[in-house]
C-alpha positions in Angstrom: -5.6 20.3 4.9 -4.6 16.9 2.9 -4.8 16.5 -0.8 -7.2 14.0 -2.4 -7.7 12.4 -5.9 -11.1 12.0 -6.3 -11.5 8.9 -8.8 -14.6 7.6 -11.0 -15.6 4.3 -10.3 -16.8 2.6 -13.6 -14.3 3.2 -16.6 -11.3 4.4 -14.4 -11.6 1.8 -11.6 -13.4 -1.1 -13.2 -14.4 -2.1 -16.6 -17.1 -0.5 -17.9 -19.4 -2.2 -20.8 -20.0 -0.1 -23.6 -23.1 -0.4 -25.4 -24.4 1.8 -28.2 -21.2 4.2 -27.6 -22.8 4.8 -23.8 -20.6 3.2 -20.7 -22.9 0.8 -18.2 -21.6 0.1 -14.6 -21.3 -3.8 -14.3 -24.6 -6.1 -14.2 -23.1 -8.2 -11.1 -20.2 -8.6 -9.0 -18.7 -11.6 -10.9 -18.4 -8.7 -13.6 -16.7 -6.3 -11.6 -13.2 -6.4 -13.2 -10.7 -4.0 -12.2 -9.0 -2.5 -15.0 -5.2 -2.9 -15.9 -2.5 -0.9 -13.2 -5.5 -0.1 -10.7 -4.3 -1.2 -8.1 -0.3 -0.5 -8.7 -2.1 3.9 -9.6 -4.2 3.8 -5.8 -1.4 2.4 -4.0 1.2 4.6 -5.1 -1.3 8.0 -4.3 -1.6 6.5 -1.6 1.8 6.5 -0.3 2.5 10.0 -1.1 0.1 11.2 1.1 -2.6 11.4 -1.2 -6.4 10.9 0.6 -8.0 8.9 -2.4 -12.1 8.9 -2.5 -14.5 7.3 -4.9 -17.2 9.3 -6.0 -19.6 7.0 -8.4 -23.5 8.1 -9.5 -25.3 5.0 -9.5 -28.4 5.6 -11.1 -29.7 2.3 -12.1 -30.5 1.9 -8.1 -33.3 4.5 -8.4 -34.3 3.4 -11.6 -34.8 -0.4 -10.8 -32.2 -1.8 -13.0 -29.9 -2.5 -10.3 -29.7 -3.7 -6.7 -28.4 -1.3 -4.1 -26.7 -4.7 -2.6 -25.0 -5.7 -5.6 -23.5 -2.0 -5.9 -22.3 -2.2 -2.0 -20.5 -6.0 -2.8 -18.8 -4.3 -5.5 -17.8 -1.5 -3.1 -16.7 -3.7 -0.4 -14.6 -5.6 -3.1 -13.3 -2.6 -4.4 -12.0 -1.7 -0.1 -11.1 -5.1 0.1 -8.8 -4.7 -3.1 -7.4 -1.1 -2.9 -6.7 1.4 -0.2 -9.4 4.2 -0.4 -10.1 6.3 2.1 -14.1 6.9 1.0 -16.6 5.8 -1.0 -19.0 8.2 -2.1 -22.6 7.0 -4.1 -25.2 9.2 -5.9 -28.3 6.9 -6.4 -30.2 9.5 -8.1 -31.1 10.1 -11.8 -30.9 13.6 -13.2 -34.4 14.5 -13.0 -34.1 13.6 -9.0 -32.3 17.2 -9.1 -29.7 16.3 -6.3 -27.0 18.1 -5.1 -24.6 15.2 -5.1 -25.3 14.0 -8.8 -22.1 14.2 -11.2 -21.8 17.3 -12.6 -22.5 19.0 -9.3 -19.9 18.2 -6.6 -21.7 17.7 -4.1 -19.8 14.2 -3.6 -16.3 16.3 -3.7 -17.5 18.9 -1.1 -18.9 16.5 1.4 -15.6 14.8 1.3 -13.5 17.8 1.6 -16.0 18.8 4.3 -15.9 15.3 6.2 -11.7 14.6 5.6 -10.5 18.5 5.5 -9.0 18.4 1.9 -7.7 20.8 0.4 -9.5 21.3 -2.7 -7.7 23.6 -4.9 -4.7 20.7 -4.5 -6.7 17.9 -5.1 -7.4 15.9 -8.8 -10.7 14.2 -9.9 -10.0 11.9 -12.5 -12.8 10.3 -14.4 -13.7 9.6 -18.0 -16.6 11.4 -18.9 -17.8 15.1 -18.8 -19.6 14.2 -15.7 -16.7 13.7 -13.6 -14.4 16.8 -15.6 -17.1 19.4 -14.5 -17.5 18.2 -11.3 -13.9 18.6 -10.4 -13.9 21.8 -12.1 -16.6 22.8 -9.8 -15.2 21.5 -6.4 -12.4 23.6 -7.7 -10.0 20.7 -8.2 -7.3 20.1 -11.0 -8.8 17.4 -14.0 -7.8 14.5 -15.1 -9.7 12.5 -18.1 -9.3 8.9 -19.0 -9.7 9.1 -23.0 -12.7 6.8 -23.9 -14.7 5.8 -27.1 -18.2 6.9 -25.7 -20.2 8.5 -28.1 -22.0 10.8 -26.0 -21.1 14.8 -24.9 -17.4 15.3 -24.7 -15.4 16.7 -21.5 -14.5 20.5 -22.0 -11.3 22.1 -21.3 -9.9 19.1 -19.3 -6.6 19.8 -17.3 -5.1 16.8 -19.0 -5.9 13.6 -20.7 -4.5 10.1 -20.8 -5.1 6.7 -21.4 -5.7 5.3 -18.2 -5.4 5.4 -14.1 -2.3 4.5 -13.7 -0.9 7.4 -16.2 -3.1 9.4 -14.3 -1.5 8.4 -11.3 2.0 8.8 -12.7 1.0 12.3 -14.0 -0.1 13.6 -10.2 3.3 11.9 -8.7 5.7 13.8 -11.0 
C-alpha cells in the first residue's frame, strides 16, 4: 500500500478568484496561474514516494458556466507542469446527490481503490471545509491552506498553513 496526498485543485494548486468572499475556479486557461512553490511542494512528494492525486469538484460544468474542454486544458497543463499521478473531477452540483462530490470521498476512495493507497497514511490538503471533511472521511490526515473566504469554516483540521508548499514541508518532516 503507497501513501498519497490528495490535493485541491483551485486555491492550493492554482489561483483562485475570490468574489464576494466565495473562491471561483478560473474562467479560461490563459487564467490558470499556478500559485507560488507549486511546483517545487508536488515535486518534492513526489520524490519521497508520495502518490499525489488531484481531486477537484467542478460544478460549473453541470451548471453551464463552464466548458468541460476548458477544465480538461487546464488539467492537461496542470500534467504537463507537475508530476501527478491522477486527476480526479466531480462535475456535479450538490443537489446532483453524488457520491464523488466534496465532502463525500468518493474521489479519495476510488483512488485508493484504483492505486492501492493506504489511506490512514495518506494527507488531503485543500482550503475549504469541502476538502477537510472529505479527508476526514476517506480516513486521511488534514491539511488546510488558510484562506479569506467568507463562507463555512473547516472543523477540527489536523493542521493549517499558509500554503502548498508549507504543506508539503509539513508531510516531509
Amino acid at each position: 500500500m503507497k501513501r498519497a496526498v490528495f490535493l485541491d485543485r483551485d486555491g492550493v494548486i492554482n489561483r483562485a478568484t475570490v468574489t464576494k468572499g466565495r473562491p471561483y475556479p478560473p474562467a479560461s486557461i490563459d487564467r490558470f496561474e499556478f500559485l507560488p512553490g507549486v511546483v517545487q511542494a508536488v515535486e518534492a512528494l513526489n520524490q519521497a514516494g508520495f502518490k499525489v492525486i488531484v481531486v477537484t469538484n467542478q460544478p460549473d460544468v453541470a451548471t453551464g458556466k463552464q466548458r468541460r474542454e476548458v477544465v480538461e486544458s487546464m488539467h492537461q497543463l496542470l500534467e504537463k507542469t507537475l508530476p501527478v499521478d491522477a486527476i480526479k473531477v466531480c462535475y456535479h452540483q450538490d443537489s446532483d446527490s453524488c457520491s464523488c462530490r466534496k465532502p463525500k470521498p468518493g474521489m479519495l476512495l476510488d483512488a485508493a481503490e484504483e492505486l492501492s493507497l493506504d489511506l490512514p497514511n495518506s494527507y488531503m490538503v485543500g482550503d475549504r471545509w469541502r476538502d477537510v471533511e472529505a479527508g476526514k472521511a476517506a480516513g486521511c490526515k488534514t491539511i488546510l491552506v488558510k484562506s479569506d473566504y467568507q463562507e463555512k469554516q473547516a472543523q477540527d483540521p489536523g493542521a493549517t498553513v499558509s500554503s502548498l508548499l508549507e504543506a508539503s514541508q509539513l508531510i516531509l518532516s
